[in-house]
C-alpha positions as CSV (number, residue, x, y, z in Angstrom):
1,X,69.5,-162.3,-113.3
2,X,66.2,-162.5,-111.4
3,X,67.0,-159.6,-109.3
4,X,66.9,-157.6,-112.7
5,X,64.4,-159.3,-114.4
6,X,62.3,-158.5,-111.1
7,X,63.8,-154.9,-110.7
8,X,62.9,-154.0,-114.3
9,X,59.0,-155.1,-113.8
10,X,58.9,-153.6,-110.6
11,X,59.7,-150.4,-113.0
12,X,57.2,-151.5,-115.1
13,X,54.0,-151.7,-113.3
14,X,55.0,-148.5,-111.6
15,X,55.4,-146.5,-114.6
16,X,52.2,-148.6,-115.3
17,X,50.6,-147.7,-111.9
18,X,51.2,-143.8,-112.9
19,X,50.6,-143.9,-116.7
20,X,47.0,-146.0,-117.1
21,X,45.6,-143.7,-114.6
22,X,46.7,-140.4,-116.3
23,X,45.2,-142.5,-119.9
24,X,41.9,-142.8,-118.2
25,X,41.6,-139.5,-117.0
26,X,42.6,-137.6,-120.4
27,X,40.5,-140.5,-122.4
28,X,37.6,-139.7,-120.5
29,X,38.3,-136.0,-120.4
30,X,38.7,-136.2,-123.8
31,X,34.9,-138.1,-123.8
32,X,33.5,-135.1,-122.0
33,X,34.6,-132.1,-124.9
34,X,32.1,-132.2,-127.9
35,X,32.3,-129.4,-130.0
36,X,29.6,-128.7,-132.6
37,X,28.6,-125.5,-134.8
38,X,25.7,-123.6,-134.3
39,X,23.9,-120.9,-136.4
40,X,21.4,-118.3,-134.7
41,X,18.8,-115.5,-135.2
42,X,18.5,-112.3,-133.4
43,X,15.8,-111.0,-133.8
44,X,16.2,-106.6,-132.5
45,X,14.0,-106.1,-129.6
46,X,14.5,-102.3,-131.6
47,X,12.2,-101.5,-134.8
48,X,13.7,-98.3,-135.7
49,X,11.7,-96.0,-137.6
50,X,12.8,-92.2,-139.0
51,X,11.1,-89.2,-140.6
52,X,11.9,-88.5,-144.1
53,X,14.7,-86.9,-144.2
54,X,14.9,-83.1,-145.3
55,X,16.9,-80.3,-145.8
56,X,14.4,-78.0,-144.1
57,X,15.0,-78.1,-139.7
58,X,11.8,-79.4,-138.2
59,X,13.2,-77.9,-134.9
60,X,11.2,-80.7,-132.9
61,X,10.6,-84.7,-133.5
62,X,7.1,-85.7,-133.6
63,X,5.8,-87.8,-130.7
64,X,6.5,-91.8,-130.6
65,X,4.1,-93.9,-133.5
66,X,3.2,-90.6,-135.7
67,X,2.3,-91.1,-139.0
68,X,5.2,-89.2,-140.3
69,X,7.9,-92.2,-139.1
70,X,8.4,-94.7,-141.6
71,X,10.8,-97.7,-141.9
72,X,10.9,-97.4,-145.6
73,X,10.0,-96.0,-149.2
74,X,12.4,-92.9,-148.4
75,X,12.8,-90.6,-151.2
76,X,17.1,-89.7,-152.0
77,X,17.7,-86.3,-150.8
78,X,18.9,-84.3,-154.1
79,X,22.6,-83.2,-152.4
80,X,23.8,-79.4,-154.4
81,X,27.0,-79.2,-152.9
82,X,29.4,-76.4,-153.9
83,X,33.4,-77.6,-154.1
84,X,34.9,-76.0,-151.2
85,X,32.1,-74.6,-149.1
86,X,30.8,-75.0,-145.7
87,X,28.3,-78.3,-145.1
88,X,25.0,-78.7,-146.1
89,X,22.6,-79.9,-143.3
90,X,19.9,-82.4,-144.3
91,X,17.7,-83.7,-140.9
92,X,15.3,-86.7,-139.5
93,X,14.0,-87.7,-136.0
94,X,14.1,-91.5,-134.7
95,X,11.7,-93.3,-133.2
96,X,12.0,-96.6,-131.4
97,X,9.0,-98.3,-131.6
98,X,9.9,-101.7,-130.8
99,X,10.0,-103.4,-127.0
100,X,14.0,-103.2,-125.9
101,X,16.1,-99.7,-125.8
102,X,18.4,-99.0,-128.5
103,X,21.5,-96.9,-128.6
104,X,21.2,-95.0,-132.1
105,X,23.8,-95.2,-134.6
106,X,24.5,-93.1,-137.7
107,X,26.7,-93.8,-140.5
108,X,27.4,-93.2,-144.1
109,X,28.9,-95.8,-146.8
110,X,29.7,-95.5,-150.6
111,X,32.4,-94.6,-152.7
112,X,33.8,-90.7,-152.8
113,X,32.6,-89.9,-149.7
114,X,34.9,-89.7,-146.4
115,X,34.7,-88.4,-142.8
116,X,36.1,-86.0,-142.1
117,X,35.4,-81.9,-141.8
118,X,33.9,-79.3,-143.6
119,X,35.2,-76.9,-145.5
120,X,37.5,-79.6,-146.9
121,X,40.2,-79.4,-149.6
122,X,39.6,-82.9,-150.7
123,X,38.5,-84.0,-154.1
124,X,35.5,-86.2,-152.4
125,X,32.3,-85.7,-150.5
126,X,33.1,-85.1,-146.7
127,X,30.5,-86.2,-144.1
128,X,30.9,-84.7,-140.8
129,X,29.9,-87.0,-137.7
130,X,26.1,-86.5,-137.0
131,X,25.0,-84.4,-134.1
132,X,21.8,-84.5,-132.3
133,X,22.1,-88.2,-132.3
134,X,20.3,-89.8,-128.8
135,X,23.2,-91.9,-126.7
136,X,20.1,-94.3,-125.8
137,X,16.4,-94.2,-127.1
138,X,13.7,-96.2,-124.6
139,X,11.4,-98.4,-126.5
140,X,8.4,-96.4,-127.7
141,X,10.4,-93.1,-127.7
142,X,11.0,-90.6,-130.0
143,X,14.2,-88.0,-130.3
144,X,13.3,-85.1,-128.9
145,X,15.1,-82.5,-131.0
146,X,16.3,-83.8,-134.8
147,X,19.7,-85.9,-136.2
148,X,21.6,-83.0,-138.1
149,X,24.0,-84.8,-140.9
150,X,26.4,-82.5,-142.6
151,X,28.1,-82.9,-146.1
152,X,30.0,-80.6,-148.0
153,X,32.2,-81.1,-151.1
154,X,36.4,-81.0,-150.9
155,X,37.7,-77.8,-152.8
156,X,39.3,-80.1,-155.3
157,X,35.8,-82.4,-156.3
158,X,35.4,-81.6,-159.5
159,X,31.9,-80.3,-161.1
160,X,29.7,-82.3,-162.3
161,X,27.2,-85.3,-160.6
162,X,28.5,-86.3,-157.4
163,X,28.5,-89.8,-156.1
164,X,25.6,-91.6,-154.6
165,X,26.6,-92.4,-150.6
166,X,24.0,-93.8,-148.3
167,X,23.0,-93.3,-144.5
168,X,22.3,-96.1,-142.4
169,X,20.6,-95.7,-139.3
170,X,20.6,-98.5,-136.5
């Protein structure tokens, strides 16, 4: 009955001599992982600023920091779309006047109002993709040649007031 009694804690303290070591290491690895949350602020190195927008091609963007780019108080283009024809083209330049590059995006949002292609046999507005629009702009630079957005109104909108849609420019 010893031999047993001496065989099992033999078996005992060297499941012991395997197990307290594998405790300490996942207890203390467990010591060493502290998560917490965090909240941040970017602030863009970019300060995008834009020309007021117009329906009339400027053909050329003014230099970097003219008085003509603003960053807001823009006055809503008046869209007169007719249902089923080609796109209107309305125009602005961008100007980065801020200290870190910026890769220019343009994009439209609000209800009856799609992407897609112009003429359109839709019963919404249909903005085309933007041309014009510079892959990268170097701070204190200016687009060289002007953003050309393009709306036009599906063949089935019906008359009347269309819907409101904005562009956002980052």
């Amino acid at each position: 009955m010893h031999s047993i009694t001496s065989a099992m804690n033999t078996r005992s303290l060297t499941l012991l001599a395997f197990v307290i070591p594998i405790m300490i290491v996942g207890i203390g690895f467990a010591l060493t992982q502290i998560t917490f949350n965090n909240t941040s602020t970017i602030s863009a190195g970019q300060n995008i600023f834009l020309t007021q927008p117009t329906f009339t091609n400027p053909g050329s963007c003014p230099a970097d920091a003219d008085v003509r780019y603003i960053n807001s108080g823009f006055s809503p283009l008046p869209w007169s779309l007719t249902a089923g024809a080609g796109p209107t083209p309305a125009y602005f330049c961008i100007d980065n006047q801020g200290t870190a590059a910026d890769n220019p995006g343009v994009a439209v949002s609000g209800a009856g109002i799609t992407t897609g292609t112009c003429p359109s046999s839709s019963s919404s507005l249909v903005w085309q993709t933007p041309t014009g629009v510079p892959a990268s702009l170097a701070p204190h630079s200016a687009s060289s040649t002007p953003v050309t957005i393009n709306v036009c109104a599906g063949s089935f909108t019906p008359p009347g007031a269309g819907p409101s849609f904005s562009v956002t420019v980052t």
